[in-house]
C-alpha positions in Angstrom: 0.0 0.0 0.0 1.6 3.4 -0.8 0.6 6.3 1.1 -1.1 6.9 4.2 -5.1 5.1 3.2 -5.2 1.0 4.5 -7.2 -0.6 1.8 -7.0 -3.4 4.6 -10.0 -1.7 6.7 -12.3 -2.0 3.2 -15.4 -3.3 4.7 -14.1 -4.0 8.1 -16.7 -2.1 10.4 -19.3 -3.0 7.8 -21.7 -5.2 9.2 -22.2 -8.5 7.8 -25.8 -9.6 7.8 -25.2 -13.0 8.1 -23.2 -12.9 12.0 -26.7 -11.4 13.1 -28.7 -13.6 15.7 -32.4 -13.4 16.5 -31.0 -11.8 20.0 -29.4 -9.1 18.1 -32.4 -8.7 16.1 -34.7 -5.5 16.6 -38.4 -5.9 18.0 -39.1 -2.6 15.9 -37.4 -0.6 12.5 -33.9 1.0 13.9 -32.4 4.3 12.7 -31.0 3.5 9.3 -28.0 1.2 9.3 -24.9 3.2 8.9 -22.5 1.7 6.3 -19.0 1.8 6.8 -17.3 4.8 4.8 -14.4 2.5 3.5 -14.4 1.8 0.0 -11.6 -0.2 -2.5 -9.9 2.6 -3.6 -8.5 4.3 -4.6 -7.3 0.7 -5.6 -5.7 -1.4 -8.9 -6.7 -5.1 -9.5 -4.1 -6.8 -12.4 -4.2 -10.2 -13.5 -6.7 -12.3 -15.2 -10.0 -10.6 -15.9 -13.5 -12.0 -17.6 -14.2 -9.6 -19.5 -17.7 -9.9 -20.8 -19.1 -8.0 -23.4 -22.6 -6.0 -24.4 -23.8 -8.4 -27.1 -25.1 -12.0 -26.0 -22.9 -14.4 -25.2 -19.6 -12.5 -25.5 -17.1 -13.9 -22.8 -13.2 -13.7 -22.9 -10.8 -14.1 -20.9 -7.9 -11.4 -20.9 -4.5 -10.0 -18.6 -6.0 -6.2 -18.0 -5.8 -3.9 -14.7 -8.6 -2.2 -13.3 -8.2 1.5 -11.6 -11.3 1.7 -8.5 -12.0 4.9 -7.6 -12.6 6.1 -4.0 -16.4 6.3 -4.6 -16.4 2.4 -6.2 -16.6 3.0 -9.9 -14.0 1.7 -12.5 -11.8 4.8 -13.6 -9.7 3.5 -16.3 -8.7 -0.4 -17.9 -5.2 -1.1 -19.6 -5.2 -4.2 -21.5 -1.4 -6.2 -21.3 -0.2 -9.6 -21.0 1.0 -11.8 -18.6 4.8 -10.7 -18.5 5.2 -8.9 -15.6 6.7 -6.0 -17.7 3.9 -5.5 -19.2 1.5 -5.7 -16.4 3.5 -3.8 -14.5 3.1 -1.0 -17.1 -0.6 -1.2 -17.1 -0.6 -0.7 -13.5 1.6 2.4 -13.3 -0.9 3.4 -16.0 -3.8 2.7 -13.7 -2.4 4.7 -11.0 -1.7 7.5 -12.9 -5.5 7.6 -13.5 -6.3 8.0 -10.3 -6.3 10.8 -7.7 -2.7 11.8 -7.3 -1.5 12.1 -3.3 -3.7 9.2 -2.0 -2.6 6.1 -1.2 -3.2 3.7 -3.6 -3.7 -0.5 -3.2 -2.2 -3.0 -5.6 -3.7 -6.5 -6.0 -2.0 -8.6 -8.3 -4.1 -11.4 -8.7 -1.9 -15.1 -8.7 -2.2 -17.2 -11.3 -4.8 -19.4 -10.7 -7.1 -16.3 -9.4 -9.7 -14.6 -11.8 -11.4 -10.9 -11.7 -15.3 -11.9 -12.6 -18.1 -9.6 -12.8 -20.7 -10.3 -9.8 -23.4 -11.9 -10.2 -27.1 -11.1 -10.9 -29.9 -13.1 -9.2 -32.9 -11.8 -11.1 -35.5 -14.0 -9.1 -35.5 -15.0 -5.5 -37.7 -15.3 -2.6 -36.2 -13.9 0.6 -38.7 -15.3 3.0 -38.6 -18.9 1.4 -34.9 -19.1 2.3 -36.4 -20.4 5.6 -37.2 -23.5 4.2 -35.1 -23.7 0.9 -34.7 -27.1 -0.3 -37.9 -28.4 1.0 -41.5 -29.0 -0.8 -40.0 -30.4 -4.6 -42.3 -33.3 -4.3 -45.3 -31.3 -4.9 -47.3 -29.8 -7.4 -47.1 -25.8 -7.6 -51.3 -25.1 -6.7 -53.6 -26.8 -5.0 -55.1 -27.4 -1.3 -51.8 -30.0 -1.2 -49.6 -27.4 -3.2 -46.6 -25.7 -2.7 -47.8 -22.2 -2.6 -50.1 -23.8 0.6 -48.2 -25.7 2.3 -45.0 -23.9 2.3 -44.8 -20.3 0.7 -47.2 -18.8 2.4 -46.8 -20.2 6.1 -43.5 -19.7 5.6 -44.0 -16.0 4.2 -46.6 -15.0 7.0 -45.0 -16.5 9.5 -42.8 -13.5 9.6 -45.2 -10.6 9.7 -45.6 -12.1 13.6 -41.4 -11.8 14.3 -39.3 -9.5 13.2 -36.4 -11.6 15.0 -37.3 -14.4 12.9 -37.2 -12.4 10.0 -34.1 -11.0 10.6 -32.2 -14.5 11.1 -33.9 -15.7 7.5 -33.1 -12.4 5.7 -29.4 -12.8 7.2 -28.7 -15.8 6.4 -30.2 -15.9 2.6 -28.5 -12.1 2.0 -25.5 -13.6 3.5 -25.4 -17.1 1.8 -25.9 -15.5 -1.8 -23.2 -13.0 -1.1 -21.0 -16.0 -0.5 -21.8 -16.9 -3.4 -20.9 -14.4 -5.4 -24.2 -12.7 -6.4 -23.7 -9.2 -6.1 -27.3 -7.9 -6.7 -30.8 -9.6 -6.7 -34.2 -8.9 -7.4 -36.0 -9.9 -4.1 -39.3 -10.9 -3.7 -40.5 -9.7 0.2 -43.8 -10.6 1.7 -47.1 -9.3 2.2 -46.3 -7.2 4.7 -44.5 -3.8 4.4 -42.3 -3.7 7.9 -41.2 -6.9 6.9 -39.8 -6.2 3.8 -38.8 -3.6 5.0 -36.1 -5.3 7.3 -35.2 -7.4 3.9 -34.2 -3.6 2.6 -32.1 -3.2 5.8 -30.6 -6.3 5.5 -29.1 -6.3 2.1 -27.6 -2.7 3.0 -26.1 -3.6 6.1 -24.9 -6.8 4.5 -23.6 -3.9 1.5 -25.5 -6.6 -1.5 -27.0 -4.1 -4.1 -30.6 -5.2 -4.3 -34.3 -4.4 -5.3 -36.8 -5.2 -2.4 -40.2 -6.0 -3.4 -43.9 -5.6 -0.7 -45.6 -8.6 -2.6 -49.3 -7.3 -3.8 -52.0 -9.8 -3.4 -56.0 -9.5 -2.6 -57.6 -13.1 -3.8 -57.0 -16.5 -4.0 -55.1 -16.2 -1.2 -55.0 -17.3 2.8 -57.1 -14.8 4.5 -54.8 -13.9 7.2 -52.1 -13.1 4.4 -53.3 -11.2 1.6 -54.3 -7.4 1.2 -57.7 -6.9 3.0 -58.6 -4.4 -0.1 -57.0 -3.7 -3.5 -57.2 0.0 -2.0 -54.7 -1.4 0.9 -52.5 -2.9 -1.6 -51.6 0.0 -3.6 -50.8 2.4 -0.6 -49.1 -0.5 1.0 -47.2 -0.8 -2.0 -46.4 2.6 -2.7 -45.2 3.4 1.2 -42.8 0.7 0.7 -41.4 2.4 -2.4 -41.0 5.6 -0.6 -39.4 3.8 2.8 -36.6 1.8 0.8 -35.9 4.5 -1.6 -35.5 7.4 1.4 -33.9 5.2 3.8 -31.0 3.3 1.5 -30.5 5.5 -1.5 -29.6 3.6 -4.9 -27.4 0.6 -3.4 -31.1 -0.9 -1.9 -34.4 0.0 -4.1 -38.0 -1.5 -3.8 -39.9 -2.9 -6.6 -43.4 -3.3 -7.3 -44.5 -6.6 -6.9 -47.8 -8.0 -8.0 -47.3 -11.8 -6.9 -49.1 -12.6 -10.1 -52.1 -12.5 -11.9 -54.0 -15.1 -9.9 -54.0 -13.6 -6.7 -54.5 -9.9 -7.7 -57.8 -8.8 -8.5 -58.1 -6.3 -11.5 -58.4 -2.9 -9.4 -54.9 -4.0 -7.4 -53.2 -4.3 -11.0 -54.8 -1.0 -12.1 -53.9 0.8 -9.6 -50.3 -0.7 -9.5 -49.9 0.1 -13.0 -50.6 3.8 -12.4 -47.9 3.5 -9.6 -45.3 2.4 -12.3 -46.4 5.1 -14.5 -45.4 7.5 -11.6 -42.4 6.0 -11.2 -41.4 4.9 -14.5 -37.6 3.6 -13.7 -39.0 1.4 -10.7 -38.4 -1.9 -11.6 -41.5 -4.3 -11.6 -41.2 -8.1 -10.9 -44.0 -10.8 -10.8 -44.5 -14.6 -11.9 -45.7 -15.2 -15.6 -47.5 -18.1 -17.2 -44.9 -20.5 -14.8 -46.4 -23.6 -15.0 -49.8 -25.2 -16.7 -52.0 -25.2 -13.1 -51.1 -21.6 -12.8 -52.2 -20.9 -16.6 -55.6 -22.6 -16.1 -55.9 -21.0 -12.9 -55.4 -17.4 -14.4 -58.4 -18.2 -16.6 -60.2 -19.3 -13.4 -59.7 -16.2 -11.4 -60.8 -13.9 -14.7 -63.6 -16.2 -15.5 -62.3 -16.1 -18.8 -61.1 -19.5 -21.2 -59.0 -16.8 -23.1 -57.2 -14.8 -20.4 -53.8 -14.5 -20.4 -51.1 -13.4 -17.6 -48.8 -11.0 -20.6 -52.1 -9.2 -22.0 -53.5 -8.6 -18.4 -50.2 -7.1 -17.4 -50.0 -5.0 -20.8 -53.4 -3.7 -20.2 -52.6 -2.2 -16.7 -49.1 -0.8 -17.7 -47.4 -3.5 -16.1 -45.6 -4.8 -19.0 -42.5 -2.3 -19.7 -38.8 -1.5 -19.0 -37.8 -2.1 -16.5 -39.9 -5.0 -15.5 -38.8 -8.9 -15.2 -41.4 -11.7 -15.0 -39.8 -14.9 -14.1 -40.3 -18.1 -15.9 -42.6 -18.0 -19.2 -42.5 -21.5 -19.4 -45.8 -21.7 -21.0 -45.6 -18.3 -23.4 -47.0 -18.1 -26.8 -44.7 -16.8 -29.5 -46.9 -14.0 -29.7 -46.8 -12.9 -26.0 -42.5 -13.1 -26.3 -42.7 -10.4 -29.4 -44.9 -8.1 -26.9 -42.9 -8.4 -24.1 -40.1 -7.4 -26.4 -41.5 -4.3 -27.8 -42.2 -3.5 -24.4 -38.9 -4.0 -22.8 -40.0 -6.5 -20.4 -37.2 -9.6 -19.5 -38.4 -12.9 -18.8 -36.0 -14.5 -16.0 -35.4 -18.1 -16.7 -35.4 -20.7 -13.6 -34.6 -23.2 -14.9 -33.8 -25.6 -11.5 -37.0 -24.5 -10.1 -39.2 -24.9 -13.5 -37.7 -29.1 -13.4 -40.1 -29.2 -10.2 -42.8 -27.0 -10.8 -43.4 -25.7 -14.4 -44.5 -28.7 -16.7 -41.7 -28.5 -19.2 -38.4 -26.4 -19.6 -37.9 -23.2 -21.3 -36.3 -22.7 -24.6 -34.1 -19.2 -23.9 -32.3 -19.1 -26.9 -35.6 -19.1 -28.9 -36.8 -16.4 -26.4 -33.5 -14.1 -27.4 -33.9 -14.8 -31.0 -37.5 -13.2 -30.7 -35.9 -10.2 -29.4 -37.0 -10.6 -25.8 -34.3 -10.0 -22.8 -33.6 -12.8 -20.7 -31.7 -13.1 -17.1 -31.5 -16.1 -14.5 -33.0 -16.3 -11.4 -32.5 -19.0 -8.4 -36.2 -18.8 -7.8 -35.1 -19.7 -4.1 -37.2 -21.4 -2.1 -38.8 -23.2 -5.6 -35.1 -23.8 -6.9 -33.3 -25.5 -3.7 -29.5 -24.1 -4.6 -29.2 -20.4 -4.0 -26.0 -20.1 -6.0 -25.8 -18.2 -9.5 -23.4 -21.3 -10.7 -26.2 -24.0 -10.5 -28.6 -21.7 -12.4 -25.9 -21.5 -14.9 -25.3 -25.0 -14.9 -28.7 -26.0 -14.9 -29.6 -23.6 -18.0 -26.9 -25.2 -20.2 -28.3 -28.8 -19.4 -32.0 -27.4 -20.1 -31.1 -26.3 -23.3 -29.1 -29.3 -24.6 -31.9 -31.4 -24.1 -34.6 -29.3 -25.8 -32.1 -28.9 -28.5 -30.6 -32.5 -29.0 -28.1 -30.8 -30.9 -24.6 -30.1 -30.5 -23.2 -27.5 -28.1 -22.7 -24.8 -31.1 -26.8 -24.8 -31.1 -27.6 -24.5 -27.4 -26.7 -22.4 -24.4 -22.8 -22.2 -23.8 -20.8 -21.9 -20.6 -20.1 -18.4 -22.1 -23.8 -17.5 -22.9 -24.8 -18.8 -19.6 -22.3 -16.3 -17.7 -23.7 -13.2 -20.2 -27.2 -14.3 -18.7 -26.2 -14.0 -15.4 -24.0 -11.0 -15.5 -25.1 -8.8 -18.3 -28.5 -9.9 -19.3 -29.6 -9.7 -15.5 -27.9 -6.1 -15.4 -29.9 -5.0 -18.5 -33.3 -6.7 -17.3 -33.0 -4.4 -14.4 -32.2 -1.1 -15.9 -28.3 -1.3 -14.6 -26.7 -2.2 -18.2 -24.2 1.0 -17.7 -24.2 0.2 -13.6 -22.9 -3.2 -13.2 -22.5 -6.9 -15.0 -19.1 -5.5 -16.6 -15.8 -4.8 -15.3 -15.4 -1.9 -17.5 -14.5 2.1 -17.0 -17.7 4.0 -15.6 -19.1 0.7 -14.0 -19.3 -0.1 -10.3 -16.9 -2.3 -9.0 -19.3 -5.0 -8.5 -16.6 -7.8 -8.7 -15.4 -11.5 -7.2 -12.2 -13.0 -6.7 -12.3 -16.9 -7.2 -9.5 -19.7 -6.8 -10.1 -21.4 -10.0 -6.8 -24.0 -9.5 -7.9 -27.3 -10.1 -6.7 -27.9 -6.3 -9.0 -26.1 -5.4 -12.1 -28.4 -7.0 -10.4 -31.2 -5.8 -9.2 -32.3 -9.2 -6.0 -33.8 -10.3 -3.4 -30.1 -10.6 -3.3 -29.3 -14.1 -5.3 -31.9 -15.9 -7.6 -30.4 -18.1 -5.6 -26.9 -18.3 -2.7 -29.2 -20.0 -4.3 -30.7 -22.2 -6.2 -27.7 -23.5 -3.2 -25.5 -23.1 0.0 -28.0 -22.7 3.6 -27.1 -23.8 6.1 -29.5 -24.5 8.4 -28.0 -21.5 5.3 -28.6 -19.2 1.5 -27.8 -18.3 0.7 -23.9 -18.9 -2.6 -22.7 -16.9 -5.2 -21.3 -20.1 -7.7 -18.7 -18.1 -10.4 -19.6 -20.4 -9.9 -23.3 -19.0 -10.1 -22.1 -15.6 -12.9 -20.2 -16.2 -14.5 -22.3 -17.5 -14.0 -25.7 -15.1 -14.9 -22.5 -11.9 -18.0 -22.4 -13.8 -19.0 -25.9 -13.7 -17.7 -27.7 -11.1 -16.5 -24.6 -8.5 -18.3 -23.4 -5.7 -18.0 -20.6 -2.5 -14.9 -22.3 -1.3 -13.4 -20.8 -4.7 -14.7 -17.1 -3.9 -11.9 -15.5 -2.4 -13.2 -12.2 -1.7 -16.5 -10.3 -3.1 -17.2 -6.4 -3.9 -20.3 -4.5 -4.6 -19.8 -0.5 -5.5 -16.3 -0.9 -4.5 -17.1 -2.1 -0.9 -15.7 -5.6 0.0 -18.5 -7.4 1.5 -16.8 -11.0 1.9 -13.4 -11.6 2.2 -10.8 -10.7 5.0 -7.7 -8.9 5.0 -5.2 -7.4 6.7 -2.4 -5.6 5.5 0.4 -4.6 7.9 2.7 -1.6 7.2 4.9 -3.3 5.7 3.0 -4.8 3.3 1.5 -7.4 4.4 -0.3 -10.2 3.0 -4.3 -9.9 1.9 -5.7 -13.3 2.8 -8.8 -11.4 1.1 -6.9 -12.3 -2.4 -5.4 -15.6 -0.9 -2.7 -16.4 -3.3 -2.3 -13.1 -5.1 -0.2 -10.0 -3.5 0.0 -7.0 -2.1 2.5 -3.9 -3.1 3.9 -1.9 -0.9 6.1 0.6 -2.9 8.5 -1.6 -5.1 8.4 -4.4 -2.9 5.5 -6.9 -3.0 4.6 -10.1 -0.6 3.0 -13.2 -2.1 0.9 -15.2 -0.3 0.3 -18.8 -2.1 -0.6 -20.4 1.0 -5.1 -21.6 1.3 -5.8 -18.8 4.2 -9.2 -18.7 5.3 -11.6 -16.4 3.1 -14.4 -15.5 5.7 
């Protein structure tokens, strides 16, 4: 570190919402959390970086260094190569961009460490985290359905303790960070206080999210459901204006119809006229998920020919920014709306294996011009981690293709979904999903070595990228085998808006080592201390 400013305390005094207890929990709303004021920079990451572009399903691999600002956003990228000569040019480059007479952090990644963009959960259920993994036996609807005999005990259950809530939101805020997803699209619960302390959680916990009060007046249990549509709306709109005064940009709500089923026509009208006041609010709900919930939109409307996309349209529900999750069961027809209105459709595909009554074809859904992101769809997908969604999608569409991997879903395209498209879908394409100048630094560290898989050292690398004088570590390789078969032991250290929110480190005077970055390093003036030892990450 040169200079007087310890990027070491980045994040330090931050609290992390996961170490909180229900004893620590509050019985009532406290005065707004107060994040720590220690950011990554002014800071400069070198080594191996996935870069990923605008355009669906651009992902490389290349040797670049990244300037942070003090205020979290990328300030300048120099492209180089390996050799240390010419990383160390790109570096001095790098801190030339930033603020001269601060101190200023180097990270130089090791060699089996890689920069990746954070990820974007566009669909998850805070309050289901309570009994994630549970239920897959079942059918989605029905007096022995999912929806009844786990989502909305679960859900409810909360309105009636707060300290309840607050181990739940913890621990799902917490275990996604962990896994590297740097923002998510939340779905709350009926009540407003509660969501509410989902809102506080994920900015104490420093995760950049979008908080949703779920909407919902029929079809419903009556001791959890909006006694009016009247109640709904106001409901709605208070927890737009509680979130947005109380965290500022890093936290925002969402309106959140639960979907069309349980929301009678006045609630949708009069949350469509909330969007139109608020027209870059993002919108969220459930659309034609699985066949019980199309016939049962038909039910509730008393109408064969109703149809979750038109009934959204006609209220002003359908429109950027807005993400409806799954579209299993979409008509070609309702796709080319829902692209000329901007609206995403986030594919779950672990959750639609148990619930939707068939799979969804996503590259079919891009080719019509419609965005699409990926969602864990937590509690109705089992695995909150981005890197099963990934997985999952690839395997989804191979077998609706039955083709070879050129025609379906790569790796690659997978990543773009959940980095890029999710950041589009949410009205934060120029905010986050890149590692580029102007972004945040919404960014993870990962141990992509094969030792750390627990796989043979250098297998696959040298045989995709072998020299005759021995193995040679390819990044796209490592990427790649992270991608498939890694997990949160590999995440090193995680940042949102330049805040490290998991990962520890400690740099001493005399430049230390950051166990944050566990076997990169650390300059201190011309010196620099390497650290290739496993130190614990969290």
């Amino acid at each position: 570190v040169e200079g007087g400013s310890d990027l070491a305390t980045l994040g330090s005094s931050a609290p992390h919402c996961q170490a909180m207890s229900v004893q620590q929990a509050p019985a009532s709303f406290p005065s707004a959390p107060v994040l720590s004021p220690t950011v990554a920079g002014p800071a400069v990451f070198a080594g191996a970086v996935v870069v990923v572009g605008e355009k669906f399903p651009a992902v490389e691999v290349e040797y670049r260094a990244l300037a942070v600002q003090a205020d979290g956003t990328i300030a300048k990228v120099v492209s180089c190569s390996k050799d240390a000569s010419s990383m160390d040019q790109a570096i001095d480059a790098c801190k030339a961009a930033l603020a001269s007479g601060t101190s200023v952090a180097v990270y130089r990644l090791s060699d089996t460490q890689l920069l990746l963009p954070g990820f974007v959960d566009a669909h998850i259920h805070a309050p289901q985290y309570a009994y994630v993994g549970l239920g897959t036996d079942r059918p989605l609807m029905g007096a022995e359905g999912w929806l009844e005999s786990h989502a909305f005990p679960a859900e409810r259950r909360l309105a009636s303790d707060l300290g309840r809530a607050w181990a739940v939101f913890g621990a799902c805020v917490g275990r996604t960070l962990s896994c590297g997803t740097t923002t998510a699209l939340y779905f709350g619960t009926q009540g407003g206080e509660v969501s509410g302390v989902l809102a506080d959680c994920c900015a104490q916990a420093g995760q950049r999210a979008f908080v949703g009060r779920v909407a919902m007046d029929r079809h419903c249990p009556e001791n959890y459901a909006d006694v009016s549509a009247d109640e709904g709306i106001k409901s709605s709109a208070s927890s737009l204006t509680f979130i947005a005064g109380r965290h500022g940009p890093l936290v925002q709500g969402a309106i959140t119809p639960r979907f069309v089923p349980t929301c009678s026509r006045e609630l949708l009208r009069g949350l469509g006229e909330l969007a139109a006041q608020h027209p870059k609010v993002v919108i969220q709900s459930h659309v034609s998920e699985s066949l019980d919930e199309v016939e049962f939109t038909k039910f509730a409307e008393s109408d064969d020919n109703a149809r979750d996309v038109a009934i959204f349209d006609r209220y002003g529900l359908l429109r950027a920014p807005s993400v409806l999750a799954h579209g299993v069961h979409l008509l070609p027809s309702e796709l080319e709306l829902m692209s000329t209105r901007g609206c995403a459709v986030a594919h779950c595909p672990l959750s639609n294996a148990f619930f939707a009554n068939g799979n969804l074809d996503i590259l079919d859904v891009l080719a019509k011009g419609c965005q699409v992101c990926l969602g864990t769809d937590v509690a109705g997908g089992y695995s909150p981690s981005m890197l099963n969604s990934m997985r999952q999608a690839v395997v989804v569409s191979r077998e609706l293709r039955q083709s070879s991997a050129t025609d379906s879903l790569s790796w690659r395209g997978a990543l773009w979904l959940a980095t890029v498209g999710g950041a589009q879908a949410l009205g934060l394409g120029s905010v986050c999903g890149r590692l580029e100048k102007g972004f945040a630094f919404d960014a993870l560290v990962v141990e992509a070595a094969p030792k750390g898989i627990g796989l043979p050292p250098y297998e696959a690398t040298e045989l995709v990228g072998g020299e005759e004088d021995g193995p040679v570590l390819v990044p796209d390789a490592l990427l790649e085998r992270y991608l498939n078969l890694g997990d949160d032991r590999n995440v090193v250290a995680v940042f949102v808006a330049g805040r490290r929110v998991v990962g520890t480190c400690s740099i001493g005077g005399n430049g230390g080592v950051c166990s944050g970055v566990a076997n990169g390093a650390v300059e201190n003036g011309a010196a620099a201390a390497r650290d290739h030892s496993r130190s614990p990450r969290r």
